[in-house]
C-alpha positions in Angstrom: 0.0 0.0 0.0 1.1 3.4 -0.5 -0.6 6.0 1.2 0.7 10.0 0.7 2.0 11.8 3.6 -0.2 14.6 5.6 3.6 16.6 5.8 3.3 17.2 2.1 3.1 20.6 1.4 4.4 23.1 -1.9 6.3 21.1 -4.4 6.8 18.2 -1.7 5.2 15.2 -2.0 5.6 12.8 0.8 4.2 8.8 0.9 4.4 6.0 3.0 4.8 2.4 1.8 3.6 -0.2 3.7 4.0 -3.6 3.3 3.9 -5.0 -0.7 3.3 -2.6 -3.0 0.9 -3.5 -5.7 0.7 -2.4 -9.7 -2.7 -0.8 -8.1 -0.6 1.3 -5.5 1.4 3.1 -8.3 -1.6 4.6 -10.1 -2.2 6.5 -7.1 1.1 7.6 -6.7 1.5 8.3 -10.8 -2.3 10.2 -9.9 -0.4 12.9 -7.0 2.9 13.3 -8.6 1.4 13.6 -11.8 -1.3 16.3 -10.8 1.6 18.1 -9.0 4.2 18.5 -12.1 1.4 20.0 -13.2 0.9 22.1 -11.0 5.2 22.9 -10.2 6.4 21.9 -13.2 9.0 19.6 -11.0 8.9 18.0 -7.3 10.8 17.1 -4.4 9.8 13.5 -2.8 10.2 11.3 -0.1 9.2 7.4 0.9 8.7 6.1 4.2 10.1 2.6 3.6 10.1 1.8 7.6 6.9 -0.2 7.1 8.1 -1.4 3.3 8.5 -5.4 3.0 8.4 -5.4 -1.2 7.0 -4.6 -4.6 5.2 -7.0 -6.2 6.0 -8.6 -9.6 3.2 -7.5 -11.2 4.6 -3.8 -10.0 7.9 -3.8 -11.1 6.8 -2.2 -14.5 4.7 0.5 -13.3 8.3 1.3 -11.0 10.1 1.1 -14.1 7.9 3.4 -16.0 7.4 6.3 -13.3 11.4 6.4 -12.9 11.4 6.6 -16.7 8.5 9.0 -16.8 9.4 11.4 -13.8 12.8 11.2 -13.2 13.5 14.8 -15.3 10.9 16.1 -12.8 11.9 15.1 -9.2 14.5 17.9 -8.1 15.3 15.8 -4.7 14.1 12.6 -3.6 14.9 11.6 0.3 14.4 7.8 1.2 13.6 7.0 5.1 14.5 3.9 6.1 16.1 1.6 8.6 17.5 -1.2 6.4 21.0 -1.9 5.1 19.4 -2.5 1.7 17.0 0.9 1.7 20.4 2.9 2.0 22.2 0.8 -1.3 18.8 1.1 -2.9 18.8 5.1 -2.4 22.6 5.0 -3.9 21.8 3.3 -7.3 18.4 5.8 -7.5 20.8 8.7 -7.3 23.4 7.0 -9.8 20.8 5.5 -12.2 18.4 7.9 -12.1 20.9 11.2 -11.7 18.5 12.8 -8.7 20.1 14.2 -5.6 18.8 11.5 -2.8 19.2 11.1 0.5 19.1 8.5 2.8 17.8 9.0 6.5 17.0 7.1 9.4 13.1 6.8 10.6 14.3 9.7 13.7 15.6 12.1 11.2 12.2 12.3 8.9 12.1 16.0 10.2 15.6 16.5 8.9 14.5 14.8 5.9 11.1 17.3 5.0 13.5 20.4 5.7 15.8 19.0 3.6 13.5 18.6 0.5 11.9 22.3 1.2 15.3 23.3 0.9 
């Protein structure tokens, strides 16, 4: 499930994944950063992956196509995480992807929103 973040706020889009993500939970989030780009023209984002287990099979092309798709439009991007694996995964977004991220643990998500505002 992904579920977007009360915090959001501006060009800052916040959301929460928890447990498996599903090829359902990405048109929601394609629906919000969409409508935002919009509305900004580019965005700065952050995911909650301290409730995260996985993405589903089925998903892994609706990831593949919003990094394709939005990459040129997401300024920052800050991961929040407390696993070994969240902090490579926010390393090969950055190199792959060529958007400033950030990794941060789950008691630095304050630090992380002023950060993106930034």
């Amino acid at each position: 499930m992904i579920t977007k973040m009360s915090e959001s706020k501006g060009n800052v889009l916040g959301f929460k994944l928890i447990g498996d993500v599903t090829k359902e939970d990405y048109k929601i989030l394609v629906l919000e950063v969409q409508a935002l780009v919009d509305k900004e023209g580019s965005i700065s984002l952050l995911s909650d992956m301290t409730q995260f287990k996985w993405v589903d099979i089925d998903a892994w092309g609706a990831d593949f196509n919003f990094s394709r798709t939005y990459r040129k439009k997401i300024n920052k991007m800050a991961v929040v995480g407390d696993k070994t694996w969240e902090k490579w995964l926010t390393n090969l977004v950055e190199l792959f992807l060529s958007i400033e991220t950030k990794f941060f643990d789950p008691i630095d998500i304050g630090v992380a929103w002023k950060w993106l505002k930034e």
